[in-house]
N, C-alpha and C positions, 0 to 999 in steps of 0.2 A: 762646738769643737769640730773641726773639718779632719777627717781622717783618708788617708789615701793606705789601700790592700794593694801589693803590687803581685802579681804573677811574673815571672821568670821563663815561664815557657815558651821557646820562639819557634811560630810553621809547627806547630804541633796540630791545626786543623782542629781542636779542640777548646772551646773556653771555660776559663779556670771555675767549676760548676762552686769547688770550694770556697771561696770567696764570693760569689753571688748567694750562696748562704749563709755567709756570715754578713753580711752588707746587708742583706733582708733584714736578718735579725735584729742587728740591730738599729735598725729603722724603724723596726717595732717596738721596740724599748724604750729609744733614746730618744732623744732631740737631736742629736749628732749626724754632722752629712759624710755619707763614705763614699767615694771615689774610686770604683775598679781602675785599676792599670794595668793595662793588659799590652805585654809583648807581644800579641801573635799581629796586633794591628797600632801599638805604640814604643816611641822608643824611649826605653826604660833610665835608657841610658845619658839623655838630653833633656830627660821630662824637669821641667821644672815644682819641683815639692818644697817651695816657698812655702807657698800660704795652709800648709799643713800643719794638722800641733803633733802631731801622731801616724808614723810612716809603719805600717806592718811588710811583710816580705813573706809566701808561701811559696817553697820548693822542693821536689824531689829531690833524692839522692840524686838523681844524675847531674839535675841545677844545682846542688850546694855550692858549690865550688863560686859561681857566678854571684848565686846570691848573697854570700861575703862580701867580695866585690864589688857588688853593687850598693852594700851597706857603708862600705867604707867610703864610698867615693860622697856616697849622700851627706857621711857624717863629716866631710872633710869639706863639702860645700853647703852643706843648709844647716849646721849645726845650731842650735842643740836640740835637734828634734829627737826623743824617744824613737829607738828602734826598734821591733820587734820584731820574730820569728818563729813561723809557724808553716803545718803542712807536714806531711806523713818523715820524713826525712828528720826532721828534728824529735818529733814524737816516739819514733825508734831508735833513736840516737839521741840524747841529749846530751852523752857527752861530749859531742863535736862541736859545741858550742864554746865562742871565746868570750869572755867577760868583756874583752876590746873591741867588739866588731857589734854586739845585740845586747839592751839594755835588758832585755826578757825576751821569755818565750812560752809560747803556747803549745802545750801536750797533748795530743788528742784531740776527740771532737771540738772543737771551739767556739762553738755557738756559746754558751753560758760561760766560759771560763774570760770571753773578749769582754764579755758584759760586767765581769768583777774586776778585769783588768781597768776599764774604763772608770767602774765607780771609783778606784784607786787614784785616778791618774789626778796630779804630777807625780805622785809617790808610789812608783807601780814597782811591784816586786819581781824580781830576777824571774821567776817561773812562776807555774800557773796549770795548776791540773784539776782536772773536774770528771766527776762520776760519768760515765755516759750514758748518755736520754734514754732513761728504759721506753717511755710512750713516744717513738716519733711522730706522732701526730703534735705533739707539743712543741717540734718546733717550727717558726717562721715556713711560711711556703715559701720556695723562690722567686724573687722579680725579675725576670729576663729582661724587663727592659733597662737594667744595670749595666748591661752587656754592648760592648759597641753596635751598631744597627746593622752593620755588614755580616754579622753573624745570619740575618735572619732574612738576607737576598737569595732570590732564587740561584741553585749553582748544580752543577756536576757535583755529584755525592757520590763519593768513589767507595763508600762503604756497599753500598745497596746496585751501585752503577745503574742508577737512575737522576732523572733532574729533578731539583724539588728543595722545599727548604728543609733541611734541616732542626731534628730539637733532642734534646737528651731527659733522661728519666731517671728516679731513682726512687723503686720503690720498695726497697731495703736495704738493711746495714749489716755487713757484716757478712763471714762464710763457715758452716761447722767444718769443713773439711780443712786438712792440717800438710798441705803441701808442700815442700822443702825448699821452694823456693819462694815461695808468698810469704808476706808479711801480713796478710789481712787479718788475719784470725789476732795477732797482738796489739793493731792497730787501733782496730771495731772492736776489739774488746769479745763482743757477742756478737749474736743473730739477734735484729729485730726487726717490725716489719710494720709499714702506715698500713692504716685501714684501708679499707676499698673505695670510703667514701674519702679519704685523701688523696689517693691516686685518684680518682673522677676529678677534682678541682684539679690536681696537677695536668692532667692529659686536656681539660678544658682552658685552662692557659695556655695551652699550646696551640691548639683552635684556633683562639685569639689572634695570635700571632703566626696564624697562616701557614703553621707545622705541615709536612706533606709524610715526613720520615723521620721516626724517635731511634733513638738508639737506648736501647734500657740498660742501664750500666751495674743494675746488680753483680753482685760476682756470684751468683746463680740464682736465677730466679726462676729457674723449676724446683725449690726447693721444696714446696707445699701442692700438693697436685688438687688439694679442695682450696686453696685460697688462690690456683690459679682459674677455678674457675668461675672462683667468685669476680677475679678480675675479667676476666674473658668477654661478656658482652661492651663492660666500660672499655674497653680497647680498640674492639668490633665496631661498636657507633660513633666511631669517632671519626673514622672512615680514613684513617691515617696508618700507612705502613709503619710494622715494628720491627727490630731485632731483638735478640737476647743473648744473651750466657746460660746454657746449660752443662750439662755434666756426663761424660759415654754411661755414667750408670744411673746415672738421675734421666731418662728419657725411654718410653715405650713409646709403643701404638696408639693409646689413650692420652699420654703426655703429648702427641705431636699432632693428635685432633684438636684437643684443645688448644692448643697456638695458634694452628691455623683458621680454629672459628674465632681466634683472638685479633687476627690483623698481622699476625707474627707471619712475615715472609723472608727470615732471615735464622740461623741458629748459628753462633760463632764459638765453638769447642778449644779446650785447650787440648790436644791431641798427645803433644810433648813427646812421644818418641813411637819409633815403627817395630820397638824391641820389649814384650813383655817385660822382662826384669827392669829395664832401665823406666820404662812406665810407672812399674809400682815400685822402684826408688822415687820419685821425682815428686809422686801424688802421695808418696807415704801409705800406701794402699797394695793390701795383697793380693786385697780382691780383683783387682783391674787387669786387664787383659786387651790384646789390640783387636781381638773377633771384637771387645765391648764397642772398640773406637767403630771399626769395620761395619757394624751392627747399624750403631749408631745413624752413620752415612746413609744407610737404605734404608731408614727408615723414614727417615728424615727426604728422601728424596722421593719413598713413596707416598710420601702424603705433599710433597710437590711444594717441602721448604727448602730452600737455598741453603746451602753449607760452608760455611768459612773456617780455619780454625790455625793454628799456631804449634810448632814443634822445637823442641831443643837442642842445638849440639853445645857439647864443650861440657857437662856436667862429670861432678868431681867419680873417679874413676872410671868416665865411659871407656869402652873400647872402641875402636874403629870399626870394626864388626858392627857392634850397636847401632853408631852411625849411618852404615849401609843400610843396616835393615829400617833405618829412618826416611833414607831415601827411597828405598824400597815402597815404604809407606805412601810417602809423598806423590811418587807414581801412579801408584795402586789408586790415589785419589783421583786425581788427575782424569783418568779415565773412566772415574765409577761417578763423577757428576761433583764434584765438590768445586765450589767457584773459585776459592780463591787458599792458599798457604802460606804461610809467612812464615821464616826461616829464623829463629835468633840466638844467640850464644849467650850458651849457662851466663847469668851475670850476680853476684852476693850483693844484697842488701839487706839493710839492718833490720834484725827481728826475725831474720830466715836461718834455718840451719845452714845454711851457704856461708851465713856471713863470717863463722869463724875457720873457713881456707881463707880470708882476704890476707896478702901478705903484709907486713911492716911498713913497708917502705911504696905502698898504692897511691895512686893519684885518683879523683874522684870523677875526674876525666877518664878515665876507665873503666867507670863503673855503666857500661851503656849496651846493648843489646848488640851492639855493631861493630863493637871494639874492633882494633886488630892485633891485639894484644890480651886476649883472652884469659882470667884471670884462675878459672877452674881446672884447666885443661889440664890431663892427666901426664904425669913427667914420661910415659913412657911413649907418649903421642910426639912427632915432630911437629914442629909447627908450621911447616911445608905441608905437612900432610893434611894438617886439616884445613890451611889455609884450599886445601887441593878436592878436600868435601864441600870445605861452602860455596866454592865457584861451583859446583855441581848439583848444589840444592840452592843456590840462586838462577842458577839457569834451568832448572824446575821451577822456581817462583816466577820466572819470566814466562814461561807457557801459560802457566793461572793469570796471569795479568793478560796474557794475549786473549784468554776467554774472556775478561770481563772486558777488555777491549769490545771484541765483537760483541759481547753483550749490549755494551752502550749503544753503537753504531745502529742496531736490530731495533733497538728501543726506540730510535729518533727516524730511521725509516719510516 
């Protein structure tokens, strides 16, 4: 059976990492050939999915909208091929799902639930949920070479603002912390975590394939300070720059020696506001505080890691006050060594406490970090007004891009 996974994601600079894990798998399993399709280098929209018995579709909330559409267009010209849908969006939402548009769908992790779908198949059932992988060492490593070959040319990496190829990592599932805008914690179900000796074969595939710079896509993997150091020399001999995700209270002096004898020359924070209360609304956290964010930064830059990270406007009851003292933040950064900020607006998706402000009558085209139609934003706020913050914490964002400009420029000198 020839199966084609389609991504929806388009210039996201990213490939669909979830679907090269499910395509490993079951490659390993099956006899069956799976086909990534990937938007960021094919068009999804022309592709021909004739000689397919079996079409899947993973998208986020923000792609839902698309990937209907692109369901429908398929069933309307290649029919009767089985539909399927899967990917974090449908997994938190399953009742967005039309009986007319997807013959089934996938809940959750999908490595083992694709594998009961397939033994099913012609007779595959509407849904399909499965336990998630307590040992991820048990499932399939990734095949990168799934992936279009352009992924793995030398390019400007505008994460690191360095040249070099590119590889992504993931060496856990899952996050204990319960942040009002994340859906991970319902997603991943739990924390779990591969062995030391999986991550070694995972970082050695990348070797392989000529890796210069990982991005590790944990959503925190400072979680374990003794399993980070188990990792730490596999990191270190591999002789490849890393980033990570950690946490302003998940990180000391000890936590940022060990990254750095790790290869770790990146740390990318979610920061989310420059206002105590509005912080420990957002993280769901009382403990948190912006001296933690503040702390964070110098520590991190005294031990001569690079710093990136992310903040919020538009969450449900900020003030405008709040806001300032976000921009406030953003400055403060600015000039205490942090490379880069990224600006984006509260946005609700399923499985987050956010997502019961979404109004009645939303479009899923709104559901996007960029909006201009912000869907949190407090009734007491104008929407001149805050259209009147972001132009001024985007022209904050444009100074951090001018550093990592000059960054690049110093590098190729």
């Amino acid at each position: 059976m020839q199966i084609a996974l389609i991504s929806t994601a388009q210039k996201s600079g990213c490939p669909p990492i979830g679907l090269v894990y499910l395509a490993s798998h079951i490659h390993k399993h099956t006899l069956h050939r799976t086909d990534i399709i990937d938007a960021n280098y094919q068009d999804i929209w022309r592709f021909n999915y004739h000689p397919y018995d079996l079409i899947g579709i993973s998208a986020m909330t923000v792609n839902y909208s698309e990937a209907t559409q692109l369901a429908r267009k398929i069933r309307n010209e290649f029919k009767p091929k089985p539909l399927v849908i899967g990917g974090v969006h449908i997994s938190t939402c399953a009742e967005s799902q039309s009986i007319n548009t997807f013959d089934s769908m996938v809940i959750g992790e999908g490595e083992n639930s694709l594998l009961k779908l397939l033994n099913d198949y012609p007779n595959i059932k509407p849904r399909y949920d499965n336990e998630p992988v307590n040992n991820l060492d048990d499932l399939t490593p990734p095949d990168w070479r799934l992936l279009d070959r352009r992924y793995f040319k030398g390019r400007l990496n505008t994460t690191f603002a360095e040249w070099g190829v590119e590889g992504w990592l993931l060496t856990s599932r899952g996050c204990p912390f319960k942040c009002r805008f994340c859906s991970t914690t319902q997603h991943w179900s739990k924390v779990r975590l591969h062995s030391p000796g999986y991550v070694r074969q995972l970082v050695t595939d990348w070797q392989i394939l000529g890796a210069t710079h990982i991005q590790i896509w944990d959503d925190l993997f400072t979680i374990n300070k003794d399993r980070l150091r188990q990792l730490a020399p596999i990191l270190k001999n591999s002789h490849i720059k890393f980033n990570c995700q950690p946490r302003i209270n998940k990180i000391d002096a000890e936590t940022c020696q060990i990254l750095k004898n790790s290869g770790v020359s990146l740390c990318i924070f979610g920061f989310e506001s420059g206002n105590d209360n509005r912080l420990r609304f957002l993280k769901n956290d009382t403990t948190l505080s912006i001296e933690m964010s503040k702390n964070a930064i110098r520590l991190c830059r005294w031990h001569n890691l690079n710093v990136q990270g992310s903040v919020i406007f538009g969450s449900p009851s900020e003030t405008t006050k709040e806001m300032f003292d976000t921009l406030r933040f953003m400055l403060w950064s600015l000039f205490y060594g942090v490379q880069r900020l990224w600006a984006f607006i509260a946005t609700p998706f399923p499985a987050t406490e956010f997502w019961k402000y979404v109004p009645d009558n939303f479009d899923y085209g709104q559901l996007s970090h960029h909006t201009k139609k912000p869907l949190l934003l407090d009734k007491s706020i104008k929407l001149w007004q805050f259209r009147i913050i972001m132009f001024l914490a985007h022209r904050i964002e444009d100074l951090f891009k001018l550093k990592k400009i000059w960054k690049i420029i110093g590098g190729r000198l």
